[in-house]
C-alpha positions in Angstrom: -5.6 19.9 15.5 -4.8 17.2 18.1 -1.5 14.8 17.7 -3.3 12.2 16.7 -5.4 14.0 13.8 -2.4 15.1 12.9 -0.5 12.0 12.9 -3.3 10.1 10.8 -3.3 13.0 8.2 0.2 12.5 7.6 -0.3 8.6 7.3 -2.8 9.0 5.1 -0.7 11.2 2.8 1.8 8.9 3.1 -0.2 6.0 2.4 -1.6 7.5 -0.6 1.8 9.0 -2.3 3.9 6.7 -4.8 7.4 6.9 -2.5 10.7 6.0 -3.6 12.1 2.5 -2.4 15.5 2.7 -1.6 17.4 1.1 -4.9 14.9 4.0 -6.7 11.9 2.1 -7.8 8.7 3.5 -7.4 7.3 1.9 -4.9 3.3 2.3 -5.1 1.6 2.7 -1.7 -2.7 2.7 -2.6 -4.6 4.8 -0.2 -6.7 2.3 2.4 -9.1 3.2 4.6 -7.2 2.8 7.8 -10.1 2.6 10.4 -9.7 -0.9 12.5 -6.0 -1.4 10.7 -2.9 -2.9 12.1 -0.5 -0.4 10.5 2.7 -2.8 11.5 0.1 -5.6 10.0 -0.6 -3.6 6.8 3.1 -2.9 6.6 3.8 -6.4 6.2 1.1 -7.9 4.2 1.8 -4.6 1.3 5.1 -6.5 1.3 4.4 -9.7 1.2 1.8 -8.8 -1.9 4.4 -6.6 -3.3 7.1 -10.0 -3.0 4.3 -11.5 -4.4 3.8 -9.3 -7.4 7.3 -9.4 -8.2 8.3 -13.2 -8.0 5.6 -13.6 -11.5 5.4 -9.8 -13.2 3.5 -9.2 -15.9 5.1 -6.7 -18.6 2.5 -4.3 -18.1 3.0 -2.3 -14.7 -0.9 -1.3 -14.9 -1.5 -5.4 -14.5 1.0 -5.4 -11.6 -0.4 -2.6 -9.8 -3.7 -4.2 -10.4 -2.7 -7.8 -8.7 -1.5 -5.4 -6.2 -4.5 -4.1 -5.5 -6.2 -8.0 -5.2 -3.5 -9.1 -3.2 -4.6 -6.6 -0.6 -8.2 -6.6 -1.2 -7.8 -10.7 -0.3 -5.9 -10.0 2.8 -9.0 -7.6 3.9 -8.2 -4.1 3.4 -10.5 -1.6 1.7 -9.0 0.5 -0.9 -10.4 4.0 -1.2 -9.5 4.1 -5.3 
């Protein structure tokens, strides 16, 4: 397995995993289909919809996650779930 495989298999896991943020939310990180994606660009558009998401929150985290979801749909990425 090359370095690059490699390095794009571990992205992907990463990508698709539901990491904790530094104060200790979950932080949820959908999987995206990364061919033709600005990873630095991605980076900053899952925060800005995440800012986003947060500055009007809806009681239900299922709702959040799902304007989420739009946010980054909008912005042009393709979701794989």
């Amino acid at each position: 397995m090359s370095f690059q495989q490699l390095s794009s298999l571990s992205l992907i896991a990463l990508l698709s995993a539901c990491a904790l943020s530094s104060n200790g939310d979950a932080t949820y990180h959908p999987s995206i289909i990364l061919q033709g994606v600005d990873l630095r660009q991605y980076e900053t558009d899952r925060r800005g919809c995440e800012s986003s998401v947060e500055r009007n929150p809806s009681n239900l985290e299922s709702t959040n996650q799902i304007r989420f979801r739009e946010c980054l749909i909008s912005k042009g990425y393709k979701l794989m779930s």
